[in-house]
ChimeraX commands (.cxc) that place a marker at each C-alpha (Angstrom):
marker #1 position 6.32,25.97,20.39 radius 0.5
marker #1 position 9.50,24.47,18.71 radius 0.5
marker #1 position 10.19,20.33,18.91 radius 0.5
marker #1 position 13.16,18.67,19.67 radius 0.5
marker #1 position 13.40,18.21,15.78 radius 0.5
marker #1 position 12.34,21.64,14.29 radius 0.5
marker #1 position 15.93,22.24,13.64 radius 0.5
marker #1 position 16.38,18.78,11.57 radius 0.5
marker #1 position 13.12,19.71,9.75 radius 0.5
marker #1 position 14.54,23.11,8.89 radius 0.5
marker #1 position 17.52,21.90,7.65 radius 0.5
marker #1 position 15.41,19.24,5.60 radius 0.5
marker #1 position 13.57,22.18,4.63 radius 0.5
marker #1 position 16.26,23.82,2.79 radius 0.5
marker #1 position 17.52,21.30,1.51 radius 0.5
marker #1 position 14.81,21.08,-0.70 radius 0.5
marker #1 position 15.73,24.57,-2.06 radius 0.5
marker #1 position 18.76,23.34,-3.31 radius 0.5
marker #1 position 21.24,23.68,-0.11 radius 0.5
marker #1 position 23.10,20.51,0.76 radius 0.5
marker #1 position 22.93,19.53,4.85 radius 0.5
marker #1 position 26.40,21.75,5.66 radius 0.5
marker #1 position 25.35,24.76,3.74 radius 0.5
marker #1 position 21.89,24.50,5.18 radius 0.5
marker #1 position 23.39,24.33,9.04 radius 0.5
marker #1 position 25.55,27.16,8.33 radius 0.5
marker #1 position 22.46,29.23,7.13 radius 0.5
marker #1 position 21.08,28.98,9.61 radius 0.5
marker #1 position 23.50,29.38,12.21 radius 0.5
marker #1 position 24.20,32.85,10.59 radius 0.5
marker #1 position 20.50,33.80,10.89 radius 0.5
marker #1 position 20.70,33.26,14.49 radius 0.5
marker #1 position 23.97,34.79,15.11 radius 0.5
marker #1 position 23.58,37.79,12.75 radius 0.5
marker #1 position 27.11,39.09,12.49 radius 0.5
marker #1 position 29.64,36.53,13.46 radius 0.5
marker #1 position 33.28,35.41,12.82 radius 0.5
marker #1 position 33.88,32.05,11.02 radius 0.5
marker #1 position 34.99,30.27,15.08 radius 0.5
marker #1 position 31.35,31.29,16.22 radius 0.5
marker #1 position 29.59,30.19,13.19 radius 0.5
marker #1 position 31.77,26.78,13.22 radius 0.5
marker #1 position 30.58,26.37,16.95 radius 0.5
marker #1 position 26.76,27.34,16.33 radius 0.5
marker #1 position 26.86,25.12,13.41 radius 0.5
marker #1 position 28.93,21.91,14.67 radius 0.5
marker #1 position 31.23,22.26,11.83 radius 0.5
marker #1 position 34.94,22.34,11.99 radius 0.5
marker #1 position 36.35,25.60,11.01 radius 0.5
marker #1 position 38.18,24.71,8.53 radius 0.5
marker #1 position 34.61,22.97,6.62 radius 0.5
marker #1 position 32.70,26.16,7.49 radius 0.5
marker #1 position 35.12,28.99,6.07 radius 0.5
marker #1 position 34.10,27.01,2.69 radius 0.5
marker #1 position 31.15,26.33,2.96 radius 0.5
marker #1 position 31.10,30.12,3.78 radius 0.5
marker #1 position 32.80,30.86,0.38 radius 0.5
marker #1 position 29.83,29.13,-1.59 radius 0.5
marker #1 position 27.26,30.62,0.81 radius 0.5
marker #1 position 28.29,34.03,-0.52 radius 0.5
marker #1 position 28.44,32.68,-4.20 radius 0.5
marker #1 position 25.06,31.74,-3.59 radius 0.5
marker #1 position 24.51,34.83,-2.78 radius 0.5
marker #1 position 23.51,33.93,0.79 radius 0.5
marker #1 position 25.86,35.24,2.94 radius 0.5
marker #1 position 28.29,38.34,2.90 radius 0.5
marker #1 position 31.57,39.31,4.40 radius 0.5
marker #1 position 31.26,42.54,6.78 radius 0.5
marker #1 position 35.01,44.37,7.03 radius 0.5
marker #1 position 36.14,45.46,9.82 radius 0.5
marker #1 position 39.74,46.09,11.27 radius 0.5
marker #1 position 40.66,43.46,13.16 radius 0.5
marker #1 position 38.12,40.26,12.62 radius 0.5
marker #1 position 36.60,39.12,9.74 radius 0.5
marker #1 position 32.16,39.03,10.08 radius 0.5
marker #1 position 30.17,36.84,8.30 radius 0.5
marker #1 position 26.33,38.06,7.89 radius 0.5
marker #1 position 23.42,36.00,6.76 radius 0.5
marker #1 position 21.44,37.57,3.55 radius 0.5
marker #1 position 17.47,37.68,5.01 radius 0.5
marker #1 position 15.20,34.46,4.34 radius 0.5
marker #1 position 12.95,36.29,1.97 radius 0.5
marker #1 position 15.83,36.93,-0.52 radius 0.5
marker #1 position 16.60,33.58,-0.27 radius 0.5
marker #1 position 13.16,32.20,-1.66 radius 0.5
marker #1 position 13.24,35.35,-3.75 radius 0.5
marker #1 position 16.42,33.51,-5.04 radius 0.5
marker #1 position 14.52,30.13,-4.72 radius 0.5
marker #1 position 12.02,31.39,-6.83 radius 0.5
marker #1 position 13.86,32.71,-9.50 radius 0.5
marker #1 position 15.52,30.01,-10.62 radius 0.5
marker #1 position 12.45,28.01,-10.84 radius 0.5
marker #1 position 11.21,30.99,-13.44 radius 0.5
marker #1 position 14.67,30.45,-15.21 radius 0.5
marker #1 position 14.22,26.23,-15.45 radius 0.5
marker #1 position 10.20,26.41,-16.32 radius 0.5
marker #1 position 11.76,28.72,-19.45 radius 0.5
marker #1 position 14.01,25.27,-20.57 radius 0.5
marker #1 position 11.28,23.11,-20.04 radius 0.5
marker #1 position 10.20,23.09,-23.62 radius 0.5
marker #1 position 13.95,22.50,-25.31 radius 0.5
marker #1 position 14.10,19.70,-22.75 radius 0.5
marker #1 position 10.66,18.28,-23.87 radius 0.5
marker #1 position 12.10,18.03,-27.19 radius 0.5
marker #1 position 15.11,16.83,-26.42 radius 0.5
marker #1 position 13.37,14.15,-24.80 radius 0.5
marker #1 position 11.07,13.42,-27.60 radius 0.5
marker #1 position 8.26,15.81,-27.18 radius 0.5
marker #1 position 5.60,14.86,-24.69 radius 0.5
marker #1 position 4.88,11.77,-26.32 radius 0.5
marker #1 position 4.62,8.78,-23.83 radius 0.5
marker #1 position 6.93,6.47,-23.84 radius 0.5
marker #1 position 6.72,2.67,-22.77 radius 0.5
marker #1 position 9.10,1.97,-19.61 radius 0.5
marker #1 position 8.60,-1.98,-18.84 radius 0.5
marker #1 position 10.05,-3.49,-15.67 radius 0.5
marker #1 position 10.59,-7.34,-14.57 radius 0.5
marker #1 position 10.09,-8.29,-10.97 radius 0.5
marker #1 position 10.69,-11.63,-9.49 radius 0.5
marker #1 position 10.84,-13.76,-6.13 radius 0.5
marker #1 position 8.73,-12.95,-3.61 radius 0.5
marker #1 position 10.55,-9.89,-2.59 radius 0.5
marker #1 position 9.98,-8.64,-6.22 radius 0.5
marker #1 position 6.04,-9.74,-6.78 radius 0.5
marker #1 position 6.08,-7.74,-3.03 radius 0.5
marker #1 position 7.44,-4.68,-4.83 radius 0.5
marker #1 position 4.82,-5.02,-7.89 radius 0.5
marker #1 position 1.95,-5.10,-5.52 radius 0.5
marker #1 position 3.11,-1.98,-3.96 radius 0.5
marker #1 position 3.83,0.35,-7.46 radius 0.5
marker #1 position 2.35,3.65,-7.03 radius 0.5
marker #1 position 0.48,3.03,-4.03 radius 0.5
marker #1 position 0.66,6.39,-3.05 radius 0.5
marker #1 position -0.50,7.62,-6.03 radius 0.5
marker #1 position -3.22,5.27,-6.26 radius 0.5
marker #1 position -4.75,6.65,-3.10 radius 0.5
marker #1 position -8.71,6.86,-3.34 radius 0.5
marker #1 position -8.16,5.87,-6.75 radius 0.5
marker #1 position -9.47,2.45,-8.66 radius 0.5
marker #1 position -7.90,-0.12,-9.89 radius 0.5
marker #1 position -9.21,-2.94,-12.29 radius 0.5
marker #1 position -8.44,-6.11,-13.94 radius 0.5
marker #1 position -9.04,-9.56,-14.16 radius 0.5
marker #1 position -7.56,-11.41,-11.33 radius 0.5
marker #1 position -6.59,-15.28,-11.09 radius 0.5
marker #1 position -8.01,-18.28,-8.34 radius 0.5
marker #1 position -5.35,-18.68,-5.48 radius 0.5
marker #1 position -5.60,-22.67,-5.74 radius 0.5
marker #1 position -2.13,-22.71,-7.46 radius 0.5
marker #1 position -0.45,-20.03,-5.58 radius 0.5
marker #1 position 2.37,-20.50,-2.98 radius 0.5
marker #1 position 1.30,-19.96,0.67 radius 0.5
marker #1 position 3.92,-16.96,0.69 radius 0.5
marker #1 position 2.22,-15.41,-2.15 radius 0.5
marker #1 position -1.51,-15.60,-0.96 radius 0.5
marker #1 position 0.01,-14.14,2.31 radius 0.5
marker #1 position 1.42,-11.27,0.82 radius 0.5
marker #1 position -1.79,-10.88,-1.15 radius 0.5
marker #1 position -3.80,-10.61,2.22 radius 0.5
marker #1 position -1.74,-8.20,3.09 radius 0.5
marker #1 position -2.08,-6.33,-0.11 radius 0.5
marker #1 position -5.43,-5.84,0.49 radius 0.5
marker #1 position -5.42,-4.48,4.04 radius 0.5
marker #1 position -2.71,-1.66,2.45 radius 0.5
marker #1 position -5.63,-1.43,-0.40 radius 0.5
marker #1 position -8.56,-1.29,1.87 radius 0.5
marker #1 position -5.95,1.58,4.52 radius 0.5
marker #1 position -5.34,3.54,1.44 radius 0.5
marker #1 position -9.15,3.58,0.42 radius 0.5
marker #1 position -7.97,2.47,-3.36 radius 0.5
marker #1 position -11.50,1.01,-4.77 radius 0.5
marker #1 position -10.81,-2.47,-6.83 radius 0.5
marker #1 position -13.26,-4.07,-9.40 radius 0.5
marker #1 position -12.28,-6.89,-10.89 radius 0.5
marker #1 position -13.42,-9.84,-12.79 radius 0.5
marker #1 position -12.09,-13.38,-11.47 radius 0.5
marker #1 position -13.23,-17.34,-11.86 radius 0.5
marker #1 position -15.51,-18.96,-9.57 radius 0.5
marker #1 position -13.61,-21.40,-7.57 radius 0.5
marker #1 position -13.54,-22.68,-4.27 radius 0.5
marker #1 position -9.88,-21.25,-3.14 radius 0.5
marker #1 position -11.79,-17.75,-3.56 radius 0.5
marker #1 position -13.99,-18.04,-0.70 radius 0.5
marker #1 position -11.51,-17.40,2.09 radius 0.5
marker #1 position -11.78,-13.54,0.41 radius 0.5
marker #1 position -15.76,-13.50,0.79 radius 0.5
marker #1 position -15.83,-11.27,3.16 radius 0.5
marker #1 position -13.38,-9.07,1.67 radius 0.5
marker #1 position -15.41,-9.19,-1.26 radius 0.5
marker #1 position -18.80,-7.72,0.43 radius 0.5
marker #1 position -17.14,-4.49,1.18 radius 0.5
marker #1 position -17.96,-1.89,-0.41 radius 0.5
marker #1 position -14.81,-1.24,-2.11 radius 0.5
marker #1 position -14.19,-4.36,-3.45 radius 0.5
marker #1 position -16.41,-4.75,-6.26 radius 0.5
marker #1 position -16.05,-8.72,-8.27 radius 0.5
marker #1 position -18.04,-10.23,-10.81 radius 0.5
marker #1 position -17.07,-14.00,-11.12 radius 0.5
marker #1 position -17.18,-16.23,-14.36 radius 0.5
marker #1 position -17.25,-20.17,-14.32 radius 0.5
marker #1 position -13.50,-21.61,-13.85 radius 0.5
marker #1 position -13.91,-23.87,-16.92 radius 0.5
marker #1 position -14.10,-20.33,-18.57 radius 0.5
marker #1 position -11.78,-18.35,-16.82 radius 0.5
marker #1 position -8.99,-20.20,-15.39 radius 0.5
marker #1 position -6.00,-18.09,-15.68 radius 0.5
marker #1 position -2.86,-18.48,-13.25 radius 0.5
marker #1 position -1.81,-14.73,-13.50 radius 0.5
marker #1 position -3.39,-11.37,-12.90 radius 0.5
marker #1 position -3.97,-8.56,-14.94 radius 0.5
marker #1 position -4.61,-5.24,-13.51 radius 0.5
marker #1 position -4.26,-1.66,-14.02 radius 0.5
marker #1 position -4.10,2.06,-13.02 radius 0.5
marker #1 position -4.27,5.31,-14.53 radius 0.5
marker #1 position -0.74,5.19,-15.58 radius 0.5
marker #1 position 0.63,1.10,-16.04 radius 0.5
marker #1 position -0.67,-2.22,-16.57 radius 0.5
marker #1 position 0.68,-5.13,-14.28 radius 0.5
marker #1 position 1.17,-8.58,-14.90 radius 0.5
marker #1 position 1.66,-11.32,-12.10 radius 0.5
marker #1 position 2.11,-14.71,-12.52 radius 0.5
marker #1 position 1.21,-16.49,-9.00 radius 0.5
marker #1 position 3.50,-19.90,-9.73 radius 0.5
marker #1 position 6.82,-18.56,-11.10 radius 0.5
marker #1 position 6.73,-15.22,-8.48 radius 0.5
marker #1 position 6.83,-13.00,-11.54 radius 0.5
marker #1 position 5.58,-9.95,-12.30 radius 0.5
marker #1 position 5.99,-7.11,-15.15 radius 0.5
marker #1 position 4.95,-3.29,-14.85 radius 0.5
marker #1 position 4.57,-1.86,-18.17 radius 0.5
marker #1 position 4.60,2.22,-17.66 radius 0.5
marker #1 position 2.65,3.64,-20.28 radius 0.5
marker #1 position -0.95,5.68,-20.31 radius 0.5
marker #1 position -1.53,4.41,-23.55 radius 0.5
marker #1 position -1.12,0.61,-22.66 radius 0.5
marker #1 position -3.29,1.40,-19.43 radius 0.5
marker #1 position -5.84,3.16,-21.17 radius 0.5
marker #1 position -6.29,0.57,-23.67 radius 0.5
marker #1 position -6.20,-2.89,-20.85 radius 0.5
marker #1 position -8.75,-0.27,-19.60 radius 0.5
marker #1 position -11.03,-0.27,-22.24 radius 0.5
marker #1 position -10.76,-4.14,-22.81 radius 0.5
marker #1 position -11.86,-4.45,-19.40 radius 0.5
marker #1 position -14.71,-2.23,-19.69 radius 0.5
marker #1 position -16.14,-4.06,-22.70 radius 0.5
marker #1 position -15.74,-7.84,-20.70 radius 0.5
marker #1 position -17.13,-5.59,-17.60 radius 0.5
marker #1 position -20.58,-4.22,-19.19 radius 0.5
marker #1 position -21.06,-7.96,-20.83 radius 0.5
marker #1 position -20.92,-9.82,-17.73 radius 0.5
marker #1 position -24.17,-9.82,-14.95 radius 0.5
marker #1 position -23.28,-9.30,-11.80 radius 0.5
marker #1 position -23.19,-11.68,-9.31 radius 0.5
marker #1 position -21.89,-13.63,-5.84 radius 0.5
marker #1 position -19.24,-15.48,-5.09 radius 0.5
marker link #1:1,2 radius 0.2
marker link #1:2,3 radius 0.2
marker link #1:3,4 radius 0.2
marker link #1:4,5 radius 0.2
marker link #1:5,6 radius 0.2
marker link #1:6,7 radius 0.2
marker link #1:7,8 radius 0.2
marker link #1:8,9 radius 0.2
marker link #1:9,10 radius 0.2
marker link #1:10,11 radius 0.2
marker link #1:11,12 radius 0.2
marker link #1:12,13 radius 0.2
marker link #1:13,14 radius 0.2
marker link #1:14,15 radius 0.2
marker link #1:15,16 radius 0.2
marker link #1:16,17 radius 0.2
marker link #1:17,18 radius 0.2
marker link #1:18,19 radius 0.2
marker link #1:19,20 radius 0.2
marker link #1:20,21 radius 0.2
marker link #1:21,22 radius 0.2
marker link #1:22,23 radius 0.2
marker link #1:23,24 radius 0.2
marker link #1:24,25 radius 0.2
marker link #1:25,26 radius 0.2
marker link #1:26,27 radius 0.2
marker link #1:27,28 radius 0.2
marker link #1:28,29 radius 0.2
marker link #1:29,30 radius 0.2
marker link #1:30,31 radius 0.2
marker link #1:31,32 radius 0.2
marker link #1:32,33 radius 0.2
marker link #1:33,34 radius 0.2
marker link #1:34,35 radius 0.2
marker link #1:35,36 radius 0.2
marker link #1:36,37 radius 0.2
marker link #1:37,38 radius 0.2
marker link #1:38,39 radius 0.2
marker link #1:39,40 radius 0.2
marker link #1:40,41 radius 0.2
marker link #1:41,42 radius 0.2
marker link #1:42,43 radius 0.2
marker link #1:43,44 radius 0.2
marker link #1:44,45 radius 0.2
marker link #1:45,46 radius 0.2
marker link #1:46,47 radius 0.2
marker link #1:47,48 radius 0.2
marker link #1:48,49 radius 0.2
marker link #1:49,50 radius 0.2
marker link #1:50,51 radius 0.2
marker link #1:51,52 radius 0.2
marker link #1:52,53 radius 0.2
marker link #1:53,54 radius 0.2
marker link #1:54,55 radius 0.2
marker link #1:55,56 radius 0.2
marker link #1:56,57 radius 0.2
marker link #1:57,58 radius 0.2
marker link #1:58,59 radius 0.2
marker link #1:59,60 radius 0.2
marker link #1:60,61 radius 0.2
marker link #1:61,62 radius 0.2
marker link #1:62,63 radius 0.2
marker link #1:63,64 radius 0.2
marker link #1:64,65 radius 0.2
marker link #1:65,66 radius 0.2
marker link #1:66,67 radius 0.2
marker link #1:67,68 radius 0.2
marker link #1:68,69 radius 0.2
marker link #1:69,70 radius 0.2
marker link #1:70,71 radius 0.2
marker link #1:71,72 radius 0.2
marker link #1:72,73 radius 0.2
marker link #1:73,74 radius 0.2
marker link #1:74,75 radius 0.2
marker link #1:75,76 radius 0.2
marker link #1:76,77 radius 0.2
marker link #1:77,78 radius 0.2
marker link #1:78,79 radius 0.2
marker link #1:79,80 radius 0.2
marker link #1:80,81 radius 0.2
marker link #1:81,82 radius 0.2
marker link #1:82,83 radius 0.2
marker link #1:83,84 radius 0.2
marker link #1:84,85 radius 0.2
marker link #1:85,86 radius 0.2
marker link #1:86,87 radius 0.2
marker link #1:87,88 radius 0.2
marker link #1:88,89 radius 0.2
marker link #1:89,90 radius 0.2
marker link #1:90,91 radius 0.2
marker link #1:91,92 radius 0.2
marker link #1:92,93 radius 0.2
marker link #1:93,94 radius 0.2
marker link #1:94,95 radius 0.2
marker link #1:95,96 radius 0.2
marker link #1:96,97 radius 0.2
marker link #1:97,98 radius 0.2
marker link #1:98,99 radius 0.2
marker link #1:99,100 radius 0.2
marker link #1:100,101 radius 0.2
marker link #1:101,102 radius 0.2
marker link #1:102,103 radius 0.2
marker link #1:103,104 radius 0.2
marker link #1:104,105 radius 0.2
marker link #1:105,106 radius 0.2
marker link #1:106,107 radius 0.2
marker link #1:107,108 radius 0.2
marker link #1:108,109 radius 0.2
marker link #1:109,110 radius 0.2
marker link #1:110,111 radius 0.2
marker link #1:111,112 radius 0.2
marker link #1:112,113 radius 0.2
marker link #1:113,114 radius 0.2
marker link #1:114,115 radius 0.2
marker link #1:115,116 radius 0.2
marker link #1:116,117 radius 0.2
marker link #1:117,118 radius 0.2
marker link #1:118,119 radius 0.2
marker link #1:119,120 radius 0.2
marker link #1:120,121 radius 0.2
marker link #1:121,122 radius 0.2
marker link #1:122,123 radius 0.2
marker link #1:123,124 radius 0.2
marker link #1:124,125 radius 0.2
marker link #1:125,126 radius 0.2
marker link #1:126,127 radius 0.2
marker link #1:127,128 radius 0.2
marker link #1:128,129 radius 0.2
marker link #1:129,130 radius 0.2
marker link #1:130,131 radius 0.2
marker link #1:131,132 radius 0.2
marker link #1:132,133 radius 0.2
marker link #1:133,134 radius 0.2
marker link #1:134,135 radius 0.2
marker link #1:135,136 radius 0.2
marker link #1:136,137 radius 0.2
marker link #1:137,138 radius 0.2
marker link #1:138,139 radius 0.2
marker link #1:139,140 radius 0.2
marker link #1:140,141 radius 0.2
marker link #1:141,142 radius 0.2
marker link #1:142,143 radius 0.2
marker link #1:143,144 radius 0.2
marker link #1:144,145 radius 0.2
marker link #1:145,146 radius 0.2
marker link #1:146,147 radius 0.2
marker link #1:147,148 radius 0.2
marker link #1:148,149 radius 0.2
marker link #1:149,150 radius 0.2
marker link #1:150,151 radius 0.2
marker link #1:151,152 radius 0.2
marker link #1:152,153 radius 0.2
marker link #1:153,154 radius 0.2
marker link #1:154,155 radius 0.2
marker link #1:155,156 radius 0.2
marker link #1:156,157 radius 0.2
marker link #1:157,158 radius 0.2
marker link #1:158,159 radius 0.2
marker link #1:159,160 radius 0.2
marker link #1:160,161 radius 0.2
marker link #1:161,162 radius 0.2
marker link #1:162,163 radius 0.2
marker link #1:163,164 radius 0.2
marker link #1:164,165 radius 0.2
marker link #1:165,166 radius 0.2
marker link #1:166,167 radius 0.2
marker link #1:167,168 radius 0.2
marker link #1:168,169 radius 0.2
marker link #1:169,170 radius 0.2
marker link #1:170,171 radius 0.2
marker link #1:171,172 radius 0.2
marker link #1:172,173 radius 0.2
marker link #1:173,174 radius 0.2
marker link #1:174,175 radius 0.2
marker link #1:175,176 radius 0.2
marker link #1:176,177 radius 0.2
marker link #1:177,178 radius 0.2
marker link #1:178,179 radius 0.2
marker link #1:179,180 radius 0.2
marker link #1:180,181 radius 0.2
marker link #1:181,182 radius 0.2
marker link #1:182,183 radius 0.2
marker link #1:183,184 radius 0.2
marker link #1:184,185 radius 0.2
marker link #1:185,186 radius 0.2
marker link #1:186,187 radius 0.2
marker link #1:187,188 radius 0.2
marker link #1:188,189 radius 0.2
marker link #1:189,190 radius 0.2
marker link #1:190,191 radius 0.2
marker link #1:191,192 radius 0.2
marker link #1:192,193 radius 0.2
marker link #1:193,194 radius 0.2
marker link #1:194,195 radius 0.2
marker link #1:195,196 radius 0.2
marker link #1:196,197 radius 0.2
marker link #1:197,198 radius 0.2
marker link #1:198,199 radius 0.2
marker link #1:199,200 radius 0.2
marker link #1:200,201 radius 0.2
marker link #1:201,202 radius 0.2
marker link #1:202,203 radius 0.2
marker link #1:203,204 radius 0.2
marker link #1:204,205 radius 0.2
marker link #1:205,206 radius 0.2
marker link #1:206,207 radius 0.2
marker link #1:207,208 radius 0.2
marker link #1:208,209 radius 0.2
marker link #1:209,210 radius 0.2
marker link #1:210,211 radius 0.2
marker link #1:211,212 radius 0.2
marker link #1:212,213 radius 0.2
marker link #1:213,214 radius 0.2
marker link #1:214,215 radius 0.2
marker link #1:215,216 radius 0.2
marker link #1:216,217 radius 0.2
marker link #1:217,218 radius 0.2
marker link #1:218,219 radius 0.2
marker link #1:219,220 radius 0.2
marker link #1:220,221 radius 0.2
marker link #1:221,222 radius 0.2
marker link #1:222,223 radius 0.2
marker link #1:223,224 radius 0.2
marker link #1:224,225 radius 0.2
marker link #1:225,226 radius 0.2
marker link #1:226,227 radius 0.2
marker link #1:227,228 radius 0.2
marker link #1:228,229 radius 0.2
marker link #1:229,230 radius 0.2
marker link #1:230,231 radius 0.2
marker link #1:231,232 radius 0.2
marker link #1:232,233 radius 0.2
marker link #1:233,234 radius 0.2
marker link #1:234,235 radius 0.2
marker link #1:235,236 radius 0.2
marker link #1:236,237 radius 0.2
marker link #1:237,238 radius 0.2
marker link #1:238,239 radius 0.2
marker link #1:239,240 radius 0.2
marker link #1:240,241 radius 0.2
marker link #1:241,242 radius 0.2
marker link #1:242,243 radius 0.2
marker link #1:243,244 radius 0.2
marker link #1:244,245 radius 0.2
marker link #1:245,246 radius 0.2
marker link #1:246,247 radius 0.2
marker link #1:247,248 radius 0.2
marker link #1:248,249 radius 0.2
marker link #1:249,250 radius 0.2
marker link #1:250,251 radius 0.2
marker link #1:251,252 radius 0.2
marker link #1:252,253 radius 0.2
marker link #1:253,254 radius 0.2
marker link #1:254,255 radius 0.2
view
């Protein structure tokens, strides 16, 4: 059985095969009128007739639709769904067959470093939240700061970065200083997923975090409400491996 909404979603739905929201009603109002006149498309549709005998005219340049003749009225017929995916389809052959020109246009597949400056709380807010989606069931590590300098807004917004962690099952092991602000996050830190080794504060006593994902390396300094995303599988790879190294050399241990 149809929702309320199925229409909206099919609408949605061709838009993403390259019809705009207009085109895409007047599709489909031609699918479920079969032959029709322009006035009984417009009404189907919710369009003004004026709007739908053009978007009409690029339906058939699409090769969507077709005029049917007749003697006194003009018809207007929908081509059937499975040409238009046939269609669809196509012209995804045609772009795959550019893809390589554009490469090289674009400098080969080489990666390229994309950096990107984030301040206020509003902007450490979006840092925290980069890629989450893609991060899902992922890991994440770095080397992560005490709180005892931070700004009540900022541990706040950290909390709440790790409930989003902990809802998107993203694992986290990290290495961070022993100090007494930490132990409001012991219990977060006997889960499972959260997996800390700790080093003395007169050793480790940075004021920013350093973390990373498969894809970019993020900086965030807790005092000033900065942050930087650098975009680069090179750069990540390589924080990566310098954690792994401090990682293997350190015991592990409790808060």
């Amino acid at each position: 059985m149809r929702t309320d909404d199925s229409p909206m979603q099919l609408v949605e739905s061709l838009q993403s095969l390259g019809l705009n929201e207009k085109q895409a009603r007047i599709y489909m109002a031609l699918l479920a009128l079969g032959r029709a006149s322009a006035y009984s498309v417009a009404a189907k549709s919710g369009l003004k007739k004026p709007t739908t005998y053009v978007v009409l005219g690029e339906l058939i340049e699409k090769g969507l639709a077709l005029k049917v003749p007749r003697m006194r009225k003009q018809l207007f017929a929908a081509q059937p769904p499975d040409q238009f995916f046939a269609l669809a389809e196509e012209r995804l052959r045609l772009a795959k067959q550019v893809l390589p020109e554009l490469l090289a246009l674009a400098g080969g597949e080489q990666p390229k470093v994309r950096t990107m400056f984030f301040e206020g709380i509003g902007g450490i807010r979006q840092a925290l939240w980069y890629r989450f989606k893609e991060l899902e069931g992922q890991e994440i590590v770095g080397f992560y700061a005490s709180s005892h300098d931070a700004p009540k807004e900022f541990i706040d917004l950290a909390f709440e970065w790790c409930d989003e962690v902990e809802k998107r099952r993203i694992r986290v092991r990290g290495i961070a200083p022993r100090h007494p602000s930490l132990e409001a996050w012991g219990d977060r830190y006997a889960k499972p997923m959260w997996n800390f080794k700790f080093v003395p504060f007169e050793t480790y006593s940075a004021t920013i975090s350093i973390d990373v994902g498969d894809t970019f390396a993020r900086i965030i300094g807790f005092r000033g409400l900065q942050a930087v995303i650098v975009e680069n599988t090179d750069v990540a790879r390589t924080v990566r491996q310098i954690f792994e190294m401090v990682w293997k050399s350190l015991p592990q241990n409790a808060l």
